[in-house]
BALOBA-1460 file (C-alpha; in Angstrom, 3 decimals):
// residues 324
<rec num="1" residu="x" x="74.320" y="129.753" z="96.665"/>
<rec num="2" residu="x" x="76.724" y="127.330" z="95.018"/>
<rec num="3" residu="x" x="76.886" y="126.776" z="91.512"/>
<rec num="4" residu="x" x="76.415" y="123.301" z="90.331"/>
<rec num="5" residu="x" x="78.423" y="122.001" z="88.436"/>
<rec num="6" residu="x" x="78.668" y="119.918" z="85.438"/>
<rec num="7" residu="x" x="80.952" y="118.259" z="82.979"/>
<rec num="8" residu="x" x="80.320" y="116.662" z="79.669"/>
<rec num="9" residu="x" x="79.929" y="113.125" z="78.490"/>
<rec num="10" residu="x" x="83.100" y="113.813" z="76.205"/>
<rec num="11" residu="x" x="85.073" y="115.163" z="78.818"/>
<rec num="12" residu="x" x="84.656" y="111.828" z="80.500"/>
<rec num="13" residu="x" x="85.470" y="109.810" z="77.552"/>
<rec num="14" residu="x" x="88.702" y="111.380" z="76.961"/>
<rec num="15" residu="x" x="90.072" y="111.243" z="80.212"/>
<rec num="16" residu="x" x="89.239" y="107.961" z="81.231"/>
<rec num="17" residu="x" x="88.872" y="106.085" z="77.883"/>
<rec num="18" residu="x" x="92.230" y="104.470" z="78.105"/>
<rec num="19" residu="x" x="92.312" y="103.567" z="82.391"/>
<rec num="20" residu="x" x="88.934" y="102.528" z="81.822"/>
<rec num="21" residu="x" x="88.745" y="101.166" z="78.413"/>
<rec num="22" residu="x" x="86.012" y="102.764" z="77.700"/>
<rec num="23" residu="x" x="85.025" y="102.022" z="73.058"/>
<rec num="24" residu="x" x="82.286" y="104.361" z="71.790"/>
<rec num="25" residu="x" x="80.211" y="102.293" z="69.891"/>
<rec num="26" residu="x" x="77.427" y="104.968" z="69.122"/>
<rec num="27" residu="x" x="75.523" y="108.144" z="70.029"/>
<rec num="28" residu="x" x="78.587" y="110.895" z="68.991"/>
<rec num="29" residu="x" x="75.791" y="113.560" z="68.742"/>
<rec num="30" residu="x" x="75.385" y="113.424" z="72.028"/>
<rec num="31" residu="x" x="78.694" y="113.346" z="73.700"/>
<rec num="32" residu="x" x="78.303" y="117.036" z="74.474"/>
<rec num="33" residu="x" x="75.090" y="116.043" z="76.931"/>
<rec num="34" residu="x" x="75.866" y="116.906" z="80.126"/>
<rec num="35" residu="x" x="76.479" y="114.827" z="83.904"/>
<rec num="36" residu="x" x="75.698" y="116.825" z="86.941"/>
<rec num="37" residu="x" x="75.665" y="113.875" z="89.836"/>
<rec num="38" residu="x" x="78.132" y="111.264" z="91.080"/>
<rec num="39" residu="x" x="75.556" y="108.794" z="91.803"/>
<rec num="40" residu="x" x="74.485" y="106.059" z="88.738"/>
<rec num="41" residu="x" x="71.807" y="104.313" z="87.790"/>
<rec num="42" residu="x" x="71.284" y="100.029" z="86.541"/>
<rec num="43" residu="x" x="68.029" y="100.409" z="84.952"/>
<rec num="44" residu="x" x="66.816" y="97.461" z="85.416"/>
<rec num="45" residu="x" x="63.198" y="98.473" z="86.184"/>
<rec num="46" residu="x" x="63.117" y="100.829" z="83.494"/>
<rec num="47" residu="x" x="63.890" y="98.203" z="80.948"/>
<rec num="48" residu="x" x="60.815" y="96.343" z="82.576"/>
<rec num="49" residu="x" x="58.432" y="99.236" z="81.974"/>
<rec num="50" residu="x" x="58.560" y="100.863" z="85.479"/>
<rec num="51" residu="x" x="59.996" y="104.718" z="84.364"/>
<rec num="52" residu="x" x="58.236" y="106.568" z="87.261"/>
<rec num="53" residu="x" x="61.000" y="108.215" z="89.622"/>
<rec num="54" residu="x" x="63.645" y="107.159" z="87.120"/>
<rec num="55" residu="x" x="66.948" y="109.088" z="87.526"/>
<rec num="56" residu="x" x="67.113" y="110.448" z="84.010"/>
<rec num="57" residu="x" x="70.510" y="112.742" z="85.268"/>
<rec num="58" residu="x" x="72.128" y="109.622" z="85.892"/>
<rec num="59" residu="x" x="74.859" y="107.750" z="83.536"/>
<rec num="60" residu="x" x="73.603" y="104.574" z="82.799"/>
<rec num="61" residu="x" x="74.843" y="100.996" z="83.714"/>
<rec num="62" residu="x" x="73.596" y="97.677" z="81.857"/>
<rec num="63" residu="x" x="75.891" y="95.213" z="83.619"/>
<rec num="64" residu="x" x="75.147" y="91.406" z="83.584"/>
<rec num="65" residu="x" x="72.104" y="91.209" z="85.097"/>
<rec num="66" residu="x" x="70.381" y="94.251" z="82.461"/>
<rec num="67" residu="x" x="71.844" y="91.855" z="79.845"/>
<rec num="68" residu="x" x="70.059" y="88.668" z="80.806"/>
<rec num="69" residu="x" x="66.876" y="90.025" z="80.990"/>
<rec num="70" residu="x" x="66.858" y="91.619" z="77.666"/>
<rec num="71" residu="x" x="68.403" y="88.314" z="75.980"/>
<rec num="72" residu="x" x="64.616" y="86.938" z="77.399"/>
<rec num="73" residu="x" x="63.097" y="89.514" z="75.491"/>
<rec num="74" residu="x" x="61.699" y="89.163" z="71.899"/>
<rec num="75" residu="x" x="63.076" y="91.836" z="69.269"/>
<rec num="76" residu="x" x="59.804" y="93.794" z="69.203"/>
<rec num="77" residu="x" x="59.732" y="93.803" z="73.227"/>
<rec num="78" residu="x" x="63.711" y="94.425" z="73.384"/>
<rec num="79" residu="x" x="63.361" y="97.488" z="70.931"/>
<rec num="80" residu="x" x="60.172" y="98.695" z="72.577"/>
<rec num="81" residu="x" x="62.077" y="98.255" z="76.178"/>
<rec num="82" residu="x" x="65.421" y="100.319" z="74.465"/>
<rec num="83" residu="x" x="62.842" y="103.363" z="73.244"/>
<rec num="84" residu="x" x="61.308" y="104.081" z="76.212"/>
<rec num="85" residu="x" x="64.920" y="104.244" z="78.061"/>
<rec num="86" residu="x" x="66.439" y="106.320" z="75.397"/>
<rec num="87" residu="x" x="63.043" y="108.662" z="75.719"/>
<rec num="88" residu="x" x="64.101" y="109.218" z="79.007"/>
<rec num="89" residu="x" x="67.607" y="110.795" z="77.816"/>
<rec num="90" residu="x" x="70.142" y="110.212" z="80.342"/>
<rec num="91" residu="x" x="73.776" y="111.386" z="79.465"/>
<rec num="92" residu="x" x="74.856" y="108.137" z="78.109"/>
<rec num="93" residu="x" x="75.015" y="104.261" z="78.673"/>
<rec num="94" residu="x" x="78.011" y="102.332" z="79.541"/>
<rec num="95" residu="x" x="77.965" y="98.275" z="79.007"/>
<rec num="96" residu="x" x="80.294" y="95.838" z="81.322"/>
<rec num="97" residu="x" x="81.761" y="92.911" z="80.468"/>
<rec num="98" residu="x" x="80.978" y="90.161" z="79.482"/>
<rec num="99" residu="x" x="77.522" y="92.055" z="77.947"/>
<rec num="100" residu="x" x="77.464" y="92.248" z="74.207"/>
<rec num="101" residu="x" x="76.030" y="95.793" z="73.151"/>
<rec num="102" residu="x" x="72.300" y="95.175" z="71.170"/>
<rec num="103" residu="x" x="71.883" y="97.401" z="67.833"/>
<rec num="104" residu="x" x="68.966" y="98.808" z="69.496"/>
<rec num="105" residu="x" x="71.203" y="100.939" z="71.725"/>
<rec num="106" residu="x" x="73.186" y="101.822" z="68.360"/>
<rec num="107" residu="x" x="71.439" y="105.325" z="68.204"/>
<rec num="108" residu="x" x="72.877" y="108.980" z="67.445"/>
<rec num="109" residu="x" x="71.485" y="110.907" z="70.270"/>
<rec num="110" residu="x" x="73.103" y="109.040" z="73.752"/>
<rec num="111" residu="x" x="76.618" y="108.110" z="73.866"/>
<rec num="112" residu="x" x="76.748" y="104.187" z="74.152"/>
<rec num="113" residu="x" x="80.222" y="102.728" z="75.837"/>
<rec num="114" residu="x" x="81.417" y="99.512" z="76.455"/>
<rec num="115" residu="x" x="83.994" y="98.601" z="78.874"/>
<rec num="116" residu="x" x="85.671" y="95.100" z="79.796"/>
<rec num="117" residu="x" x="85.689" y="96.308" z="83.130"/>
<rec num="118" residu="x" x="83.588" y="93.924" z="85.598"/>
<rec num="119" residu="x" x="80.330" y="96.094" z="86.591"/>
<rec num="120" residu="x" x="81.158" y="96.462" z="90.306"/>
<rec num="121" residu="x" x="84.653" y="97.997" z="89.793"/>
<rec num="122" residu="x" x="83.711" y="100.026" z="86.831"/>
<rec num="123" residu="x" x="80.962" y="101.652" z="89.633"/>
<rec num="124" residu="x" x="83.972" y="102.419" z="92.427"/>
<rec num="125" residu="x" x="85.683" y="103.751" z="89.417"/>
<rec num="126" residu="x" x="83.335" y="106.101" z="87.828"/>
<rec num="127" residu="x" x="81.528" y="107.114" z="91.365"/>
<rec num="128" residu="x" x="85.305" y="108.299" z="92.866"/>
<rec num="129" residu="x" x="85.861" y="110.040" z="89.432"/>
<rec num="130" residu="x" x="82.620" y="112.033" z="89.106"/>
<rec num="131" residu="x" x="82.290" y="112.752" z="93.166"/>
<rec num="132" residu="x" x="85.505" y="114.781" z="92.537"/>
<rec num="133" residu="x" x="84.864" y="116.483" z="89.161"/>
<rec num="134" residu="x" x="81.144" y="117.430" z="90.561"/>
<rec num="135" residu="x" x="82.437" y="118.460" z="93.955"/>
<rec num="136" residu="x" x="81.625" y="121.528" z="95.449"/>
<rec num="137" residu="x" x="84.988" y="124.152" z="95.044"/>
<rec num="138" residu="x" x="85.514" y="127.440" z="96.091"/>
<rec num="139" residu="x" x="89.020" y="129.169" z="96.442"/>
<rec num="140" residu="x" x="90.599" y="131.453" z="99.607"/>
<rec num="141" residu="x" x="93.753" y="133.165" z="100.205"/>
<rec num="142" residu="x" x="96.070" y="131.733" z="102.813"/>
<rec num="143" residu="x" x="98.609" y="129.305" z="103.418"/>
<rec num="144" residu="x" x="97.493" y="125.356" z="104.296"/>
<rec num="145" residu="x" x="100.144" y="123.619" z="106.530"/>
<rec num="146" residu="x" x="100.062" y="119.694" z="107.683"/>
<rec num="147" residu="x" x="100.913" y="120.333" z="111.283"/>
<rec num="148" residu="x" x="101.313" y="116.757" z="113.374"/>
<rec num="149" residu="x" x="98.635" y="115.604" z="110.896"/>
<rec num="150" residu="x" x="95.790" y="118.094" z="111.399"/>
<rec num="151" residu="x" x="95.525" y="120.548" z="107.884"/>
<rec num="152" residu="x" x="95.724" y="124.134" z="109.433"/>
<rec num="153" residu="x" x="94.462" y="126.760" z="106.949"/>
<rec num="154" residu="x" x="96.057" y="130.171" z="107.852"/>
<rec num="155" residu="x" x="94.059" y="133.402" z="106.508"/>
<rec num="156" residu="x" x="95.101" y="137.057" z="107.391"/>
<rec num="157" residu="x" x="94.856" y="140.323" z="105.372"/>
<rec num="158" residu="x" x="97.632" y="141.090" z="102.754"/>
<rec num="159" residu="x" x="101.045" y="141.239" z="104.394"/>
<rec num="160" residu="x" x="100.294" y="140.170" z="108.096"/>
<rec num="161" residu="x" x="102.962" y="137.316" z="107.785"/>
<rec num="162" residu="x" x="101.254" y="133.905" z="106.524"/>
<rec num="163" residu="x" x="103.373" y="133.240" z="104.684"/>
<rec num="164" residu="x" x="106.498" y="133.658" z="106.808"/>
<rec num="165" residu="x" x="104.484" y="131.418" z="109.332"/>
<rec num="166" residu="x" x="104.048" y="128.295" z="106.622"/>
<rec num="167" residu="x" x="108.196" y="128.790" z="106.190"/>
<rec num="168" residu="x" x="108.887" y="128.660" z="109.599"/>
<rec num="169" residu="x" x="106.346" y="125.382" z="109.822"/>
<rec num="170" residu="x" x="107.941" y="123.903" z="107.265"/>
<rec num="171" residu="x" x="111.306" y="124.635" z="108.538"/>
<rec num="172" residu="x" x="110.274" y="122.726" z="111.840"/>
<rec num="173" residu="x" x="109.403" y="119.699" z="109.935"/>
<rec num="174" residu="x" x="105.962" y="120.531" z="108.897"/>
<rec num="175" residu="x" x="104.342" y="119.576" z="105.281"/>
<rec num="176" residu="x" x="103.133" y="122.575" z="103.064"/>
<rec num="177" residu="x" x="99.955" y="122.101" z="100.790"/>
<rec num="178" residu="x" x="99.725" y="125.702" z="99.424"/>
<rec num="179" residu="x" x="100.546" y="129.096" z="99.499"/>
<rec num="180" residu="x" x="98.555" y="131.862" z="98.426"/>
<rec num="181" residu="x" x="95.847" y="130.567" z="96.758"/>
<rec num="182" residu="x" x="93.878" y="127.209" z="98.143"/>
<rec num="183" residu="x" x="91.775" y="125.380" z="95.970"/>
<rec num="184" residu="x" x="89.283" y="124.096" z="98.174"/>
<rec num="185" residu="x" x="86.861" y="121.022" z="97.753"/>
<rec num="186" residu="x" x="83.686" y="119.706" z="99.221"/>
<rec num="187" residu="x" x="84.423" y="116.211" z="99.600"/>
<rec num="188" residu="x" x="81.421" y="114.200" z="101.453"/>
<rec num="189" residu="x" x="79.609" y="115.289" z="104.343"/>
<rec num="190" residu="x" x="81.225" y="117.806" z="106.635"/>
<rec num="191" residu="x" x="84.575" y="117.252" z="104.723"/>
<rec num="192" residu="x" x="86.674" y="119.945" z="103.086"/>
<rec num="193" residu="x" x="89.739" y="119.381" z="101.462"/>
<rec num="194" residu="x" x="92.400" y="121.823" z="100.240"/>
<rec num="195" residu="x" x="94.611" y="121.931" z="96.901"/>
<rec num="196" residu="x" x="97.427" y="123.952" z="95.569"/>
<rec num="197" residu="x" x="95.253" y="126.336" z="92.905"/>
<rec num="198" residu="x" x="98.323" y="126.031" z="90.772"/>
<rec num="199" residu="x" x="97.437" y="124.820" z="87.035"/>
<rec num="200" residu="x" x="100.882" y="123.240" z="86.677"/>
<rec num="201" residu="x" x="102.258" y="120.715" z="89.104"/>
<rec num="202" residu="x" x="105.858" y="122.463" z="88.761"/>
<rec num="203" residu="x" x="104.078" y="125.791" z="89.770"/>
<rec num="204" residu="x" x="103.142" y="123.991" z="93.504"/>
<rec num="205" residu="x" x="104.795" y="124.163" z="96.658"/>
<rec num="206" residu="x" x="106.383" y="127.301" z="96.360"/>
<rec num="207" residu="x" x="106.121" y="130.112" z="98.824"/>
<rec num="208" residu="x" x="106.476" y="134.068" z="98.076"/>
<rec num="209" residu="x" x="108.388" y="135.695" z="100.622"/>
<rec num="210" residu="x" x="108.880" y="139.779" z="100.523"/>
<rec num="211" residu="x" x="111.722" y="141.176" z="100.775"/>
<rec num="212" residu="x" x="113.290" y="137.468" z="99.262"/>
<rec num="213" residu="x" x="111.196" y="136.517" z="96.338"/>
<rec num="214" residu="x" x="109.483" y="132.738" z="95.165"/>
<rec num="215" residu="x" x="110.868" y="129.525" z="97.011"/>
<rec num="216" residu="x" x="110.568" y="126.001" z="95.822"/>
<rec num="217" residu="x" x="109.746" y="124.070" z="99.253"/>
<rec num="218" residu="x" x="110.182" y="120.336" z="97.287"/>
<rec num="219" residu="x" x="113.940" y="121.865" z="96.523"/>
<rec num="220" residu="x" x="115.131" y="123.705" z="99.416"/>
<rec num="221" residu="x" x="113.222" y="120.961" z="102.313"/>
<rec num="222" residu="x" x="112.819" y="117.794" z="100.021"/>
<rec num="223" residu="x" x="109.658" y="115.676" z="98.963"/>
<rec num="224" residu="x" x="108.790" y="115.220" z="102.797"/>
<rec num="225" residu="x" x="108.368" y="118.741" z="103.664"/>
<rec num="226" residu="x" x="105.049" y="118.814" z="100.813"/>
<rec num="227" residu="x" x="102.387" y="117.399" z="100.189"/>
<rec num="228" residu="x" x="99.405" y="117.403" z="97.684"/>
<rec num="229" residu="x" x="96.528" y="117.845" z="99.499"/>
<rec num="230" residu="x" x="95.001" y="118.265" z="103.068"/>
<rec num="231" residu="x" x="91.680" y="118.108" z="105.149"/>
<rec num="232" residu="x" x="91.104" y="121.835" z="106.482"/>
<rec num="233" residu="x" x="90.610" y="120.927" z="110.008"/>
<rec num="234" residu="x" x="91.067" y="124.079" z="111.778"/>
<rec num="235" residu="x" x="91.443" y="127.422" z="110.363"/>
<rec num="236" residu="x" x="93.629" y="130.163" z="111.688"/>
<rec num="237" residu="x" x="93.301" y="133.656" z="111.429"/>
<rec num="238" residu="x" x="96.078" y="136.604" z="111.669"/>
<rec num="239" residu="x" x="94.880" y="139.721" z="112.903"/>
<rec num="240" residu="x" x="96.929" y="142.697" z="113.647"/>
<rec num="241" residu="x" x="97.049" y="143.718" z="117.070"/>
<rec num="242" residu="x" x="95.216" y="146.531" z="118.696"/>
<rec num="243" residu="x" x="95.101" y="148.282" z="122.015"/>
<rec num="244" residu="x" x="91.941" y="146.933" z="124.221"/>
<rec num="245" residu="x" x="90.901" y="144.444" z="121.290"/>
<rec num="246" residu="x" x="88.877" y="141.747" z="122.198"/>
<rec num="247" residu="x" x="91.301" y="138.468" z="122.662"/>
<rec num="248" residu="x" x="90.546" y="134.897" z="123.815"/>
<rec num="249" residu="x" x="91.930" y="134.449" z="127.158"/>
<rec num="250" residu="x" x="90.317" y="130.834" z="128.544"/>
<rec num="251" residu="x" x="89.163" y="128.948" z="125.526"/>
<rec num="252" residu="x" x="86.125" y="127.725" z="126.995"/>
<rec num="253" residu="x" x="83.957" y="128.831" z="123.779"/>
<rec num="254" residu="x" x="85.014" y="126.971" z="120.371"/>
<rec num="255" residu="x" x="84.232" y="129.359" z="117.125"/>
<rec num="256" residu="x" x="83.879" y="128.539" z="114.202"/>
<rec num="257" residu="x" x="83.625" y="129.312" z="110.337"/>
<rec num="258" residu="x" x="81.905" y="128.033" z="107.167"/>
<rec num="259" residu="x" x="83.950" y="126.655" z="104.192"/>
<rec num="260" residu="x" x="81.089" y="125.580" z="101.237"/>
<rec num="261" residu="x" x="78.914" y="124.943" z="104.482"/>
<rec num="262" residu="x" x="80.941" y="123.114" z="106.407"/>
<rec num="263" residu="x" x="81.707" y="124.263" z="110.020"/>
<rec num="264" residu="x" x="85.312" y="124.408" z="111.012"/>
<rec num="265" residu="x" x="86.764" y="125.635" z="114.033"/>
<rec num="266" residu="x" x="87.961" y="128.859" z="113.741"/>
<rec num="267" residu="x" x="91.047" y="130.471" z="116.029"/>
<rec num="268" residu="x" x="92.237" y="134.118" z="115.955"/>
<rec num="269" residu="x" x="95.954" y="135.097" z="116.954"/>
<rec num="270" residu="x" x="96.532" y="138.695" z="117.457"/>
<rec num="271" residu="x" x="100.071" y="139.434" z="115.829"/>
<rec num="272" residu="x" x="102.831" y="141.658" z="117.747"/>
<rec num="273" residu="x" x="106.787" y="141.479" z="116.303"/>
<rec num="274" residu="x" x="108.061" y="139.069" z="117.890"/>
<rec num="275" residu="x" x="105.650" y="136.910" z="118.142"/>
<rec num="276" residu="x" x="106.292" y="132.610" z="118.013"/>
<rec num="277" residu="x" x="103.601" y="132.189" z="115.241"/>
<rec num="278" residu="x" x="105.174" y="128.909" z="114.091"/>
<rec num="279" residu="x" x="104.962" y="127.800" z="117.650"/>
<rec num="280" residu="x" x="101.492" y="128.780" z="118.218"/>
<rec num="281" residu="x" x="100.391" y="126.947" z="115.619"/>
<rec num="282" residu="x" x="101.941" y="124.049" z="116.638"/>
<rec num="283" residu="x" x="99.979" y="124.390" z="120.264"/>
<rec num="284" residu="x" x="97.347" y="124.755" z="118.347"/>
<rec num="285" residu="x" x="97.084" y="121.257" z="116.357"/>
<rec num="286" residu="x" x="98.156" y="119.801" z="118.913"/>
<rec num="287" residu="x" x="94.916" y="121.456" z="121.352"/>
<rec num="288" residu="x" x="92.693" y="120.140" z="118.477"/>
<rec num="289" residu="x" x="94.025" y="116.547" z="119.088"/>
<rec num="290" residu="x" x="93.157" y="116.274" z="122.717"/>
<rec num="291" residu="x" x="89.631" y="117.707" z="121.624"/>
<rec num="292" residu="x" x="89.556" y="115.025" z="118.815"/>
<rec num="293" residu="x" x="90.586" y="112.217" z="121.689"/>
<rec num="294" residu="x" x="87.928" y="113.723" z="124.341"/>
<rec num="295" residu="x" x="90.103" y="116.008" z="126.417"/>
<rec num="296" residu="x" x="89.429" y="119.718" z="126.235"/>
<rec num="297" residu="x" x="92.117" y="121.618" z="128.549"/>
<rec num="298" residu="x" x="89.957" y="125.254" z="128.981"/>
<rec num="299" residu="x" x="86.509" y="122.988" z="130.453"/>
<rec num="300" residu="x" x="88.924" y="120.577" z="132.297"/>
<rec num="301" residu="x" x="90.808" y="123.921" z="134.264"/>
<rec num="302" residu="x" x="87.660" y="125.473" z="134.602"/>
<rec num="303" residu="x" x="85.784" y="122.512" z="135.946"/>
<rec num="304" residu="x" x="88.912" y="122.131" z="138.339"/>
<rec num="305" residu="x" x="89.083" y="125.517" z="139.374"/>
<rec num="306" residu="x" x="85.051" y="125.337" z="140.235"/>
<rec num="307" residu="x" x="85.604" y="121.973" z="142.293"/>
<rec num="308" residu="x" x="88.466" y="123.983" z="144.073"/>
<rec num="309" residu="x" x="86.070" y="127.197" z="144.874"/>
<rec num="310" residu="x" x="83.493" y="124.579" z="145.843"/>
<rec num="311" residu="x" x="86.335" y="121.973" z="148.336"/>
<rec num="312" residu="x" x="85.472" y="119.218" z="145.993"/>
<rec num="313" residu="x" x="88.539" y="116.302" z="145.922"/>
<rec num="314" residu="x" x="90.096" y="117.228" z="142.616"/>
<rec num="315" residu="x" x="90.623" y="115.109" z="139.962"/>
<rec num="316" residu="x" x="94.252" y="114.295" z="139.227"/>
<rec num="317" residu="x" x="94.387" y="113.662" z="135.035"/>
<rec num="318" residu="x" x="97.892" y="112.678" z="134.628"/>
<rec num="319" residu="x" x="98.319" y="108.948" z="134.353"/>
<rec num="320" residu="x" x="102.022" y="107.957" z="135.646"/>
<rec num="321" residu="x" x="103.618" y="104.623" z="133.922"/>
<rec num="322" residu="x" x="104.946" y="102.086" z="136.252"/>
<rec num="323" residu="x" x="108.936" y="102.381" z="137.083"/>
<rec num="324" residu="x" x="110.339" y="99.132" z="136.852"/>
């Protein structure tokens, strides 16, 4: 089961208080109350008296339209309308411009923030920022490789060579995410992205070689043979080789594996000396294209081969351009 997990209203603050302008105006007790969703809340109906099914885990937004209905409020119905929201306790409220702030909200126990940012952008800004704080993570061993654009994740047991495959990738013009350890994110629905694990951007893009020792990829191949992150798209697996093993042959069957619930395609390579690993993975992004544009080469040959067995006309795929 995945953890959930959380950051802090203070964490926030000081990491986007100067891109996002953010002035605390009140509530420093509570800055160490806690934000657990992406998603926020305009409480609009709460203000009104409607609290059933409000989002109380939600950071709070009173943009324009929160302001102009509590300026039509009287004092007594304003502060009545601000107690009932702050007995709800969310993490904190955040006012837009042009609002002005009412005392009301002036309180010790919820952070209160204001921000000349308009409402609408302030909501791209702080969704974007908490989808990837809150995201799902988890972390693997491997090597992720940009390979004509899809992110190839190669996993193997200690020592099988995947990291002498990422060189050799790299070394025919390929872009290297990470070696060793991936830091891997949830990001969306059926999305998983991959990170160097590496606290310190100097500490990415290097690759550990035995026998040579630690490479810097950014010096040795330049900034376009890196880069900083990658969708895992398919994931391939070393596995030594072993007498009367069980290997694909046709292809007809896709496999898969779960990353943080997400199925991705799975492909195992059984590894002799001498083998092109570099160049199988290459084969391999490039296979996952065709799938990706509708054409799957295993069902097509086998659907040929049947129409052959069976004296159907065959069905010629290549399209020829015209020879002027």
């Amino acid at each position: 089961m995945e953890k959930r997990k959380e950051i802090t209203v203070k964490t926030l603050y000081e990491e986007k208080r100067e891109d996002w302008q953010l002035k605390l105006l009140g509530g420093e007790g509570g800055l160490e109350k806690t934000v657990t969703t992406p998603d926020i809340n305009r409480p609009g109906l709460a203000l009104a008296g409607y609290t059933e099914h409000f989002p109380r885990e939600r950071i709070q937004i009173i943009g324009r339209t929160e302001y102009s209905y509590l300026l039509t409020l009287k004092k007594e119905k304003r502060e009545k309308a601000v107690e009932n929201l702050f007995h709800l306790s969310p993490p904190c409220f955040i006012f837009t411009q042009p609002t002005t702030v009412f005392e009301e909200f002036i309180q010790d126990s919820i952070p209160v923030f204001k921000t000349e940012l308009p409402t609408i952008a302030l909501i791209h800004k702080l969704t974007t920022y908490l989808s990837y704080m809150l995201a799902p993570e988890t972390h693997l061993h491997g090597d992720l490789v940009d390979v004509y654009g899809i992110g190839l994740l190669i996993i193997g047991q200690s020592g099988i060579g995947k990291s002498e495959c990422a060189l050799d990738l790299v070394a025919r013009g390929h872009r290297l995410v990470a070696d060793d350890l991936i830091r891997i994110l949830k990001r969306g629905e059926g999305i998983v992205i991959g990170y160097s694990a590496a606290k310190s951007e100097k500490l990415r893009h290097h690759i550990e070689i035995r026998g040579v020792g630690i490479l810097d990829i950014y010096s040795l191949f330049g900034v376009r043979a890196i880069r900083i992150q990658k969708r895992i798209e398919v994931v391939v697996e070393l596995v030594p080789f072993e007498r009367r093993m069980e290997v694909e042959r046709i292809g007809l069957e896709d496999k898969f594996t779960e990353i943080l619930g997400v199925k991705i395609p799975l492909i195992k390579i059984p590894v002799i000396p001498g083998k092109n690993l570099a160049l199988i993975c290459e084969v391999i992004a490039k296979n996952h294209l065709s799938k990706i544009l509708g054409y799957h080469p295993a069902k097509t040959f086998y659907e040929e081969i049947n129409r052959i067995i069976q004296g159907k006309p065959t069905v010629d795929r290549f399209i020829t351009d015209d020879i002027e």
